[in-house]
C-alpha positions in Angstrom: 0.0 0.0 0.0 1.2 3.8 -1.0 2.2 5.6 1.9 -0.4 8.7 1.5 0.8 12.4 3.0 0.6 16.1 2.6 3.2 18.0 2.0 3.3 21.9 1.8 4.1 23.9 -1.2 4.3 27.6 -2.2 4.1 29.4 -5.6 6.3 32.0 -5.4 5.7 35.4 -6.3 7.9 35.4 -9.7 5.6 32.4 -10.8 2.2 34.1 -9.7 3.4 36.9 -11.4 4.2 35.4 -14.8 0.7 33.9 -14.4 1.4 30.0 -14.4 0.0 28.8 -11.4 -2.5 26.8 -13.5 -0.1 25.1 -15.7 2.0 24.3 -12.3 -1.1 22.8 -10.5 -2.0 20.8 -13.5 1.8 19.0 -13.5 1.0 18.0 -9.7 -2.3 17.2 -10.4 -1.1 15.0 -13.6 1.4 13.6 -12.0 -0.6 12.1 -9.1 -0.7 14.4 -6.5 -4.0 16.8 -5.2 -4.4 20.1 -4.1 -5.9 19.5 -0.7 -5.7 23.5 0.5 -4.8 26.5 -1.2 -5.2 30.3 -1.0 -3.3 33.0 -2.6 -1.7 35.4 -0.2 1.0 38.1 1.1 3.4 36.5 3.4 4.4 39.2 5.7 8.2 39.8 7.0 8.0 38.5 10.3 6.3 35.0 9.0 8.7 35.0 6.0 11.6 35.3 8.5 10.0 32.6 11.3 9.7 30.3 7.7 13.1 30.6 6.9 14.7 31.0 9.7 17.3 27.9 9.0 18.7 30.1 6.9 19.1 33.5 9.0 23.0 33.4 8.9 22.8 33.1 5.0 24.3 35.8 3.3 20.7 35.3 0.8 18.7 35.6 3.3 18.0 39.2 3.5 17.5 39.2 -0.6 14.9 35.4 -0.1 12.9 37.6 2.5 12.6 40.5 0.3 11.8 38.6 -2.8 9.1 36.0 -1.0 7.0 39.1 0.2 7.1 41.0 -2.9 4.2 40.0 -4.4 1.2 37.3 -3.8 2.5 33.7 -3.5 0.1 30.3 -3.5 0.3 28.3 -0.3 -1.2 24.9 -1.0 -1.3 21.6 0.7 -0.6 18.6 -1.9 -1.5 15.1 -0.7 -1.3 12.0 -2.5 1.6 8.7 -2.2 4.5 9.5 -0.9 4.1 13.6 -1.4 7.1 15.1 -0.1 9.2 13.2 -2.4 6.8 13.2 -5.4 6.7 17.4 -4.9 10.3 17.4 -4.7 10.8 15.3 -7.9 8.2 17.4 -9.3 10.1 20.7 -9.0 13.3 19.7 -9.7 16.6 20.6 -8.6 16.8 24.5 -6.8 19.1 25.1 -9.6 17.3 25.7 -12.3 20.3 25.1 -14.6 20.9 21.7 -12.6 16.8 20.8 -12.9 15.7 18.1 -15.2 14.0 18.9 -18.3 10.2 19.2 -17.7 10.2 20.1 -13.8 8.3 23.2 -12.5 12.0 25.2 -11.7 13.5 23.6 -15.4 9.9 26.0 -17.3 9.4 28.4 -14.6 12.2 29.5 -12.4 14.1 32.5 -13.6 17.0 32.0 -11.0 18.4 30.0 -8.5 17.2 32.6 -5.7 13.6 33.1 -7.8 13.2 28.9 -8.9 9.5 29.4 -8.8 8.1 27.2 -6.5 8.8 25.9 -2.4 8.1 22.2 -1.1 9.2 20.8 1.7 12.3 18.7 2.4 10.6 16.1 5.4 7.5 15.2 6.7 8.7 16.9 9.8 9.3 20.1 7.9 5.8 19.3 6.2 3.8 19.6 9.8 5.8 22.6 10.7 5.1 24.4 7.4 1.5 23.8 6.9 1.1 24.8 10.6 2.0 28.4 10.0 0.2 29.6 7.0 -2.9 27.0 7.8 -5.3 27.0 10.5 -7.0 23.8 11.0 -10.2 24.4 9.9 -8.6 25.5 6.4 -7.5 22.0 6.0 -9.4 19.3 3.8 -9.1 15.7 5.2 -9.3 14.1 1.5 
């Protein structure tokens, strides 16, 4: 039996902005995994910081704060077999250079630092992520 979870995913604002969310939604959905939350918002500097926070002692960090509450991003919740690898696969490598043909960053990304889209790297990370830009009565049990 699959092992079904949720992961959490973000649309960044260079993607929202070049008007693809629908074309990145339709390669999760196509390739087996549902939207199971969504909602398009502005993530403000203090939640981008808490988000990121792992890396504070970057030297990108300022620049990924900046650029993550330029403009609206999608948060979304994507279930479905094994989602937090599946996403990840999805996307492609951060590097959009390094990403394989036909993944989200490899069409979308326009930089390493602007790649288009988030997901997490755990199920740990998953819980955590979800957790602060979802309350619970947002979330869909499907």
């Amino acid at each position: 039996m699959s092992n079904v979870e949720k992961t959490f995913s973000i649309i960044k604002p260079n993607a929202v902005k070049k008007a693809v969310i629908g074309d990145i939604i339709k390669q999760f959905e196509s390739e087996g995994l549902k939207v199971t939350a969504a909602k398009l918002a502005m993530i403000s500097k203090d939640k981008c910081e808490i988000f990121y926070a792992e890396h504070k002692e970057r030297p990108f960090f300022g620049e990924l704060v900046e650029f993550m509450t330029s403009g609206p991003v999608l948060l979304m919740v994507l279930s479905g077999p094994n989602a937090v690898t599946k996403n990840r696969q999805i996307m492609g490598a951060t590097d959009p250079k390094k990403a394989d043909a036909g993944t989200i960053r490899a069409k979308h990304a326009d930089s390493m630092g602007e790649n288009a889209v988030h997901g997490s790297d755990s199920a740990e990370s998953a819980k955590r992520e979800i957790a602060l830009f979802f309350e619970p009565y947002e979330l869909v049990n499907a």
